[in-house]
C-alpha positions as CSV (number, residue, x, y, z in Angstrom):
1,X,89.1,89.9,98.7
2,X,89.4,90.8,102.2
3,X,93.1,91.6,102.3
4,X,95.2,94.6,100.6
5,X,97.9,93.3,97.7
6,X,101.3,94.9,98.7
7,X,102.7,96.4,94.6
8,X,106.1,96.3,94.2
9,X,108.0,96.5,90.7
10,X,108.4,92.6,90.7
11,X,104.3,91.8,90.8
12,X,102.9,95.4,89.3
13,X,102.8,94.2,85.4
14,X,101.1,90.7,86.7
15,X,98.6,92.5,88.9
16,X,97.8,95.0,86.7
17,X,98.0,93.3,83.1
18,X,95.2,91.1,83.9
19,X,91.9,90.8,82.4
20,X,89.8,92.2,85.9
21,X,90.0,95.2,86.7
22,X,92.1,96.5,89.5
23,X,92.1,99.3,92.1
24,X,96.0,101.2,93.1
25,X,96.7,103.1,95.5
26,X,99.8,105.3,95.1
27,X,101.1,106.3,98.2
28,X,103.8,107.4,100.4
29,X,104.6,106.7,103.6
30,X,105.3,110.1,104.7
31,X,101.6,111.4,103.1
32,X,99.2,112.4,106.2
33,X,96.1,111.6,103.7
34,X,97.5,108.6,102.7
35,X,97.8,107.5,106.1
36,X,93.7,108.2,106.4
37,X,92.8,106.5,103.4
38,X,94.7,102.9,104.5
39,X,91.7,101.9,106.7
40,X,89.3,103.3,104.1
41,X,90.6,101.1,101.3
42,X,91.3,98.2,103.6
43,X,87.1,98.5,104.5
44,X,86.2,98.8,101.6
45,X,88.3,95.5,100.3
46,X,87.4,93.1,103.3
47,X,83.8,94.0,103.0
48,X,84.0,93.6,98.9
49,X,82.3,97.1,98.2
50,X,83.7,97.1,94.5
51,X,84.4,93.4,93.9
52,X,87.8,94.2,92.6
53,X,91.0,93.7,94.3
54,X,92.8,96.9,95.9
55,X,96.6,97.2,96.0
56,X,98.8,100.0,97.4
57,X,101.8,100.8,95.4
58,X,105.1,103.1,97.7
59,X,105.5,105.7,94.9
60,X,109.4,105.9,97.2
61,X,110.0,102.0,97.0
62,X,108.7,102.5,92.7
63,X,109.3,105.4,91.8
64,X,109.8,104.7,88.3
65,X,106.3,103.0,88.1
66,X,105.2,106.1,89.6
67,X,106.9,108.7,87.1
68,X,105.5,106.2,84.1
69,X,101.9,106.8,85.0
70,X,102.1,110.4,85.7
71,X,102.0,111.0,90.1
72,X,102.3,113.6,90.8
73,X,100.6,113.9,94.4
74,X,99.3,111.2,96.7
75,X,97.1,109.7,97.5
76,X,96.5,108.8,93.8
77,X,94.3,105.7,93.0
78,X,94.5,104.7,89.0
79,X,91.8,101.8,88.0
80,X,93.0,99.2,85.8
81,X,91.0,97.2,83.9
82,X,92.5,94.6,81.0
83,X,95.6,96.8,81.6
84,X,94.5,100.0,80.9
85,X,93.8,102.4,83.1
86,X,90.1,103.6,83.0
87,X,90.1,105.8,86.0
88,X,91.8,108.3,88.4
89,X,90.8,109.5,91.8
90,X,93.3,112.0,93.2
91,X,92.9,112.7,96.8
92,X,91.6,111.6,100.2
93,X,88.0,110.6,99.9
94,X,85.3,108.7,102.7
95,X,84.3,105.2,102.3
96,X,81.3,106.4,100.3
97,X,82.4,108.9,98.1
98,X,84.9,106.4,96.9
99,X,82.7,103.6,96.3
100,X,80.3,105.3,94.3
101,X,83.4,106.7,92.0
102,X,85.0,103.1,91.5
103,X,81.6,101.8,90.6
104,X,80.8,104.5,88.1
105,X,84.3,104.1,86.2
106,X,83.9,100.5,85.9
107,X,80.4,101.0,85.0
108,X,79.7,100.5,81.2
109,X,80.0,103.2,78.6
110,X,76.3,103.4,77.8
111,X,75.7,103.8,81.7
112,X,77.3,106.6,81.8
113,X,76.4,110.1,81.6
């Protein structure tokens, strides 16, 4: 999982409607934090910190997509798992901080707090 999937509106549904879970990035070009979090995500997904793949959706080039699960600022990363989103993470965050909040919203129900 070292590389980055590029979303588009053709390949979101089989990406996301998958039985794994799924990290996606919402972003825009033209975002300054989005622009920092690139190398973060792209780190974290060639050294395989979550063991889930990591795509990065244009909310310019989908904007329907986009509108249909609620952006409203980017960077916005939604977690997918069996389809459903289980997660939201709404800004820039470092390598670490991220991590540890992937891990705990895949993490099972009765592990959380």
């Amino acid at each position: 999982m070292s590389e980055i999937i590029h979303i588009t509106a053709k390949n979101f549904d089989e990406v996301v409607n998958t039985n794994k879970a799924v990290l996606i990035d919402f972003f825009a070009t033209w975002c300054g934090p989005c622009k920092m979090l690139t190398p973060i995500l792209e780190q974290i997904a060639s050294e395989d910190r979550v063991g889930i793949p990591i795509g990065k959706l244009d909310i310019d080039q989908c904007l329907e997509i986009a509108q249909d699960f609620g952006v409203m600022s980017v960077p916005t990363m939604v977690l997918f798992k069996d389809g459903q989103e289980v997660g939201r993470i709404i800004g820039l965050r470092n390598k670490e901080q991220l991590v540890r909040e992937i891990k705990d919203a895949l993490a099972p129900e009765s592990g959380k707090k």
